[in-house]
DOTOR-354063 format. One record per residue: x, y negated, z negated of N, C-alpha, C in turn; residue in three letters. Coordinates in pm, whole numbers, plus 50000, padded with zeros to 5 digits. Example, Ala and Ser with C-alpha at 12.3 -4.5 7.8 and 13.67 -1.06 7.14 Angstrom:
REM residues 2
513195056949220512305045049220513205033049220ala/512855022549292513675010649286512904999749213ser/
***
This chain:
REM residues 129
494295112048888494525098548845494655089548967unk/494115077448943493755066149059495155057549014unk/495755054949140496765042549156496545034649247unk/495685015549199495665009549267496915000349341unk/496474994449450498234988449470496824970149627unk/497254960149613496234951149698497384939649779unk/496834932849862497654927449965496854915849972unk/496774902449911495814895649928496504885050042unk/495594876950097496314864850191496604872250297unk/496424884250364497324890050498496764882250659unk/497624870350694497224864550767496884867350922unk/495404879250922495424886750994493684889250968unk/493264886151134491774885451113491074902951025unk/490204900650959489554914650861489684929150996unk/488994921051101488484930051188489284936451247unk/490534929651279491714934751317492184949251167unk/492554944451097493314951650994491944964850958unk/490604965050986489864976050943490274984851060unk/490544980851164490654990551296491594998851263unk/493154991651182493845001751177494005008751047unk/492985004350974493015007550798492105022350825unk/490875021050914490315033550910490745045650986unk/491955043451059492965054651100493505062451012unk/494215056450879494665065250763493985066550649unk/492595059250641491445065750526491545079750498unk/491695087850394491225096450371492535109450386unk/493785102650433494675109350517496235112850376unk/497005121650384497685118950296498975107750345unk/499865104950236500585091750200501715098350312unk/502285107650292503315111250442502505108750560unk/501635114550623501265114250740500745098350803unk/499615095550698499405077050719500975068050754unk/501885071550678503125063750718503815070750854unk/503265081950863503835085251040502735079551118unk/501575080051111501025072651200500885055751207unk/501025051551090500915035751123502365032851191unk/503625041751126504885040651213504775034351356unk/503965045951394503735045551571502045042251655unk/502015032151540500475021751562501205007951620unk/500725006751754501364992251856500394985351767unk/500044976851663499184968651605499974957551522unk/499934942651544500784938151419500014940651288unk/498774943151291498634950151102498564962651049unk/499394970651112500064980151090501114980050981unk/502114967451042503134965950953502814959750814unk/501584952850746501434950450639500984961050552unk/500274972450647499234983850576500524993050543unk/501704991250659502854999950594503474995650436unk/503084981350426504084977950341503324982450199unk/502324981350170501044982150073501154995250087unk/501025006550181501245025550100502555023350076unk/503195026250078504665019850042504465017249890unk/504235006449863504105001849738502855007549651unk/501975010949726501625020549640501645030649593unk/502695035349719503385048949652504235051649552unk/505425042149521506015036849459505585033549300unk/504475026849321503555027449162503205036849134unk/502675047049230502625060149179503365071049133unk/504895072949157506125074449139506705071849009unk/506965056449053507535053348932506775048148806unk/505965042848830504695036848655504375050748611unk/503325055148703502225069048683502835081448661unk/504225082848725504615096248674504075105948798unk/503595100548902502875113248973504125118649123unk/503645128449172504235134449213504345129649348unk/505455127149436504835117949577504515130949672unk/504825139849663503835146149813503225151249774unk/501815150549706500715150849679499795139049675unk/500495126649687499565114849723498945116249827unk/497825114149820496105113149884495945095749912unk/495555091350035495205076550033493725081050022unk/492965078849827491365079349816490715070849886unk/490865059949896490065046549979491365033050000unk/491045032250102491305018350184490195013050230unk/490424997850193489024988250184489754976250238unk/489134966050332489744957150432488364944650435unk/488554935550343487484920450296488124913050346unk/487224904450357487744889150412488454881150309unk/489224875950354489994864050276489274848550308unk/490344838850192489884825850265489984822850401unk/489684815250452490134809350555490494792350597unk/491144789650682492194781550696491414773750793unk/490834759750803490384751450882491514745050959unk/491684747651088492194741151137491474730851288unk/492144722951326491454715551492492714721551577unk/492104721051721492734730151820491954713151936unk/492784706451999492574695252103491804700252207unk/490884695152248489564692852328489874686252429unk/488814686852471488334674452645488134657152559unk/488914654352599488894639952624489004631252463unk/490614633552432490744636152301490334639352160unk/488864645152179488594656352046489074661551992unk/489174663951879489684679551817488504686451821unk/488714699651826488224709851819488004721051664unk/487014724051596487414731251460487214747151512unk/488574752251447488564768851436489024770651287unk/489084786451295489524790151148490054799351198unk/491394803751084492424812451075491734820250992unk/491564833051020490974844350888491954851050831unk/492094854750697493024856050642492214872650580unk/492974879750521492144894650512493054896450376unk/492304905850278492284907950156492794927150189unk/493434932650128493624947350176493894955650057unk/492734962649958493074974349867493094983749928unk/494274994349829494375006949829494285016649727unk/493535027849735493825035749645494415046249610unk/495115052749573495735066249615495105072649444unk/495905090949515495645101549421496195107849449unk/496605116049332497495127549335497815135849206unk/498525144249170499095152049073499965144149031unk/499335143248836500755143048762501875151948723unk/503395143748740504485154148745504445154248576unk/505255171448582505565176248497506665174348389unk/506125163748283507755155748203508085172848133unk/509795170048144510305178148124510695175747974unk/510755185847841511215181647742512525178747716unk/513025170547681514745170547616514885184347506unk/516075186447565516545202347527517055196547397unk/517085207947294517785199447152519375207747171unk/519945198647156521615207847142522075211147028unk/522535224447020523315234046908524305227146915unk/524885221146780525585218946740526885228346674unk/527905225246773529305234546693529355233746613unk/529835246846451529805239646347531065243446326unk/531785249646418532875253346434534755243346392unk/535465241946348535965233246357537015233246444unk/537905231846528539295235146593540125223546528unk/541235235346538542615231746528543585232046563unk/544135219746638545265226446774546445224246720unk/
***
């Protein structure tokens, strides 16, 4: 079973965030969070926050088991972007853009095993103290 979990707006150029998205492609959900841990990258810390939460959906909605989560695909699109002017030679503005990056995830894993509610024997006993 697939658990999606997405990060839209991450104000953080695409190209940046694929560099460190294709480090834990394919990797399981413990180990990706030890390595982005100790990734010097600031989009590291958003890709932490998104397995995280998608682990979490997987946990708690899905029922699945967390150390058996699999990250199936991580995918890293462009977002909007943000026109801004940056001052020039001889009072111009200048136009740049802020790229903003879009970030799905997918995970997989084993569903846990619901346990049945036990039925209780009823005393039919009566006491009398």
């Amino acid at each position: 079973m697939i658990v999606k979990a997405a990060a839209m707006k991450v104000r953080i150029s695409p190209r940046k965030v694929g560099i460190v998205a294709s480090l834990v492609r394919g990797r399981s959900v413990n180990d990706a969070l030890v390595i982005l841990a100790n990734t010097p990258r600031k989009s590291a810390k958003p890709i932490i926050k998104l397995v995280e939460s998608a682990k979490a959906n997987a946990d708690i909605n899905n029922k699945m088991r967390p150390d058996t989560l699999k990250i199936a695909s991580i995918t890293v699109s462009p977002g909007i972007r943000y026109k801004r002017m940056r001052p020039g030679a001889q009072g111009r503005g200048l136009p740049f853009q802020r790229r903003t990056s879009h970030i799905y995830i997918e995970l997989d894993g084993e569903k846990r095993l619901v346990k049945k509610p036990t039925s209780k024997k009823e005393n039919t006993e009566i006491k009398n103290d």
